[in-house]
C-alpha positions as CSV (number, residue, x, y, z in Angstrom):
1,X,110.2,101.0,111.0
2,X,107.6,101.8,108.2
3,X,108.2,102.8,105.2
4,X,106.4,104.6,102.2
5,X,106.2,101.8,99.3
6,X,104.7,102.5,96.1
7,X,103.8,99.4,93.9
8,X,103.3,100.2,90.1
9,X,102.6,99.0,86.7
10,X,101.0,99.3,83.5
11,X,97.3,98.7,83.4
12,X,95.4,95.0,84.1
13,X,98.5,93.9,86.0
14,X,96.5,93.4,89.7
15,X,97.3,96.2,91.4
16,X,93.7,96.5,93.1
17,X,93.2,93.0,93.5
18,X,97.2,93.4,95.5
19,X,95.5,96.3,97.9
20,X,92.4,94.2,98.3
21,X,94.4,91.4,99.2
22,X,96.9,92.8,101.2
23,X,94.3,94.5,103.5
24,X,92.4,91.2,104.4
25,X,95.8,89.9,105.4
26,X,95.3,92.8,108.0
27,X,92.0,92.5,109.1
28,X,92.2,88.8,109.5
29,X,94.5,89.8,111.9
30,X,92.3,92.8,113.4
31,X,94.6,95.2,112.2
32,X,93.3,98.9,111.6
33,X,93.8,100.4,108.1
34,X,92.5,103.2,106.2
35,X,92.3,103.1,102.1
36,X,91.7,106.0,100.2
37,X,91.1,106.1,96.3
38,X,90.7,108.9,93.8
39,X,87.4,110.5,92.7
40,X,89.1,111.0,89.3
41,X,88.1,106.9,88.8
42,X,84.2,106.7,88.4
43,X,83.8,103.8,87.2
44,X,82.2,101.9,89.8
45,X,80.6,102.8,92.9
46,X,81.9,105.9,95.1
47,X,84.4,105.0,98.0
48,X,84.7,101.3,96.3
49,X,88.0,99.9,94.9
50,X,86.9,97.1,92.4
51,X,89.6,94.5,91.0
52,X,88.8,92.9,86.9
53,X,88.1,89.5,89.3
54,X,84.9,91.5,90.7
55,X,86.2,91.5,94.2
56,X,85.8,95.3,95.8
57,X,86.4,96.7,99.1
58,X,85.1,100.0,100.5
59,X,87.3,103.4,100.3
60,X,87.8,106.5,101.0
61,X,87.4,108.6,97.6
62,X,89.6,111.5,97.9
63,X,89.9,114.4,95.0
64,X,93.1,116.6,94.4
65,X,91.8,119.1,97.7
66,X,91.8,116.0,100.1
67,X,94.5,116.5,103.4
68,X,95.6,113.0,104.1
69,X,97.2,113.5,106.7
70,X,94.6,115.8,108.6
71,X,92.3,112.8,107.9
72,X,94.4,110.6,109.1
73,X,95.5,112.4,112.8
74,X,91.9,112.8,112.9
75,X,91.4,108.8,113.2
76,X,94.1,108.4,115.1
77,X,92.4,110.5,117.6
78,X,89.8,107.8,118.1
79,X,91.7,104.6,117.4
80,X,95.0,103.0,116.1
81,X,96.0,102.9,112.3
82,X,98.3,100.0,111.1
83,X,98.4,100.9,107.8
84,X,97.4,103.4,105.2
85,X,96.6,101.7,101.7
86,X,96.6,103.9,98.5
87,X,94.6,103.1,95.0
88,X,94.8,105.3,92.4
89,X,98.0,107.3,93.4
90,X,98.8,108.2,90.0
91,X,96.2,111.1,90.5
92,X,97.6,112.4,93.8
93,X,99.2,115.9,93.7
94,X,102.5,116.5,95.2
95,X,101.3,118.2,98.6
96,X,99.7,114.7,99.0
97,X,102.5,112.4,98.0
98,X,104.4,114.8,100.9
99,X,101.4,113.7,103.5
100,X,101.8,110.1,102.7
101,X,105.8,110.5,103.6
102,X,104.2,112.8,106.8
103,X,102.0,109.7,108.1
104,X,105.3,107.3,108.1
105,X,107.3,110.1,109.2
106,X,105.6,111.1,111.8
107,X,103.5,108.6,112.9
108,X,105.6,105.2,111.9
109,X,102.5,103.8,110.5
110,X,103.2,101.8,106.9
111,X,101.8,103.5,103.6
112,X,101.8,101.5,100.4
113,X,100.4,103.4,96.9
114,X,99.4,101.6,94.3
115,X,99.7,103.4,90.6
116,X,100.5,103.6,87.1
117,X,103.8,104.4,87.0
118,X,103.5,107.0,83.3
119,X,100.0,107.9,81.0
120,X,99.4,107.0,77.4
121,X,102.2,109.1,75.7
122,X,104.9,107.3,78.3
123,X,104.7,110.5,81.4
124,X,104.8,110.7,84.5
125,X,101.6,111.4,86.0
126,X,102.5,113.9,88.9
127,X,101.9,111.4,92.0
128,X,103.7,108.9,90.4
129,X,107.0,111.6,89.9
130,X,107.1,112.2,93.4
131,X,106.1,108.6,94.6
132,X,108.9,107.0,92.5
133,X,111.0,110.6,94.2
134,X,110.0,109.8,97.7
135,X,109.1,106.4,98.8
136,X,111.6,104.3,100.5
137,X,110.5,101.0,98.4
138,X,109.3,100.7,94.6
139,X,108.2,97.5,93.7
140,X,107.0,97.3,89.9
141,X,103.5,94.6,89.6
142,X,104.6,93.2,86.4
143,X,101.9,92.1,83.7
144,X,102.6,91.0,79.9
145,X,101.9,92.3,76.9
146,X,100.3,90.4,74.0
147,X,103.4,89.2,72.6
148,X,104.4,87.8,76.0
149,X,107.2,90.6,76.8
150,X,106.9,92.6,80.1
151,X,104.0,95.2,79.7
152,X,105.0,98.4,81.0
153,X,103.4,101.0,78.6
154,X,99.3,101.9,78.4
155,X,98.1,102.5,75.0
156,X,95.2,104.3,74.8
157,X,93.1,103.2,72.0
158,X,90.5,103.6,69.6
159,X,88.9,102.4,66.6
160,X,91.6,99.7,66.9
161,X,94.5,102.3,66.5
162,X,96.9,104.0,69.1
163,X,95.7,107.5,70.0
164,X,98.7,110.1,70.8
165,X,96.8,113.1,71.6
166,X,94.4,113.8,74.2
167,X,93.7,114.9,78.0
168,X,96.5,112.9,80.2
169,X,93.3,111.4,82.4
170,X,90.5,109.9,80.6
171,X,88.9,107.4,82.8
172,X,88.4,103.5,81.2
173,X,89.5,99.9,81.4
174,X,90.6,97.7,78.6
175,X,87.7,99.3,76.4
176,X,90.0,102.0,75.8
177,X,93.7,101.0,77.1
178,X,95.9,98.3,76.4
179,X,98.9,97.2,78.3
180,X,101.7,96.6,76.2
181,X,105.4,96.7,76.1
182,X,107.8,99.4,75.3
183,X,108.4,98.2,71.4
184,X,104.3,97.9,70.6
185,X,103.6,101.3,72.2
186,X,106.6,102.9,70.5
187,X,105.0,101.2,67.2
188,X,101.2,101.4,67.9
189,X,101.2,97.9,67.6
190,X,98.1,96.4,69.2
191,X,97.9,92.5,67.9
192,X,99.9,90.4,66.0
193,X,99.1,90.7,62.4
């Protein structure tokens, strides 16, 4: 039976590298997937998912107008699907989140997201409300902050202070975000003094 799983975290905690992995362990086996990423992340090359190790692995970049499941059924008209891999899925709308349930639903093929769970002020980023809402398995990718506690916060920084206002998306890696834990982000903490 598949199932809709959504693996999340706070930044620089492998959730990439986790995708990347877990689709050689299906094409090792010749295994069909399909893996779709967001065109909100720029940062490297379009339809490319790239891991802080360097490895990468070609997408499907998707924005917030992207049918899923249309694209999908459309595959499936030419071949078999074993599983549907999702980077990014923090930045998927709620009609999307629905068609990931649609392709398990309907189709019993296995779809596993892989997100940031809330932004820099500690909210929910609207495919991560209705992934956490909908899937049938969470599983949390746990990282550490600097004082070796579970990170589960991003702290957007800069000039080496925490920045509370802003645009919920602004694209970046550690240059600008920090993953920390609950007590640091609640006190802007971003190094032991």
């Amino acid at each position: 039976m598949a199932k809709l799983f959504f693996k999340y975290s706070s930044m620089n905690a492998g959730k990439s590298l986790d995708l990347i992995k877990s689709n050689y362990n299906y094409m090792e086996r010749n295994l069909n997937t399909l893996i779709f990423t967001s065109s909100i992340d720029d940062r490297w090359d379009k339809n490319k998912i790239r891991s802080r190790t360097e490895l990468s692995q070609d997408a499907i970049s998707i924005d917030k107008s992207a049918d899923i499941l249309e694209y999908v059924e459309r595959v499936l008209d030419t071949r078999s699907v074993h599983c549907v891999f999702v980077d990014e899925a923090q930045f998927l709308t709620k009609r999307q989140v629905y068609q990931l349930s649609e392709i398990v639903d309907r189709h019993n093929i296995p779809v596993i997201a892989y997100g940031l769970r809330t932004d820099f002020q500690g909210n929910l980023f609207e495919g991560s409300k209705w992934l956490l809402a909908w899937a049938d398995v969470l599983d949390e990718i746990r990282t550490i902050c600097w004082c070796e506690r579970k990170a589960t916060f991003n702290m957007r920084v800069h000039d080496g202070k925490k920045v509370e206002t802003g645009e919920q998306i602004l694209v970046g890696g550690n240059d600008i975000y920090l993953s920390v834990c609950r007590r640091h982000w609640k006190e802007g903490k971003i190094k032991n003094d």
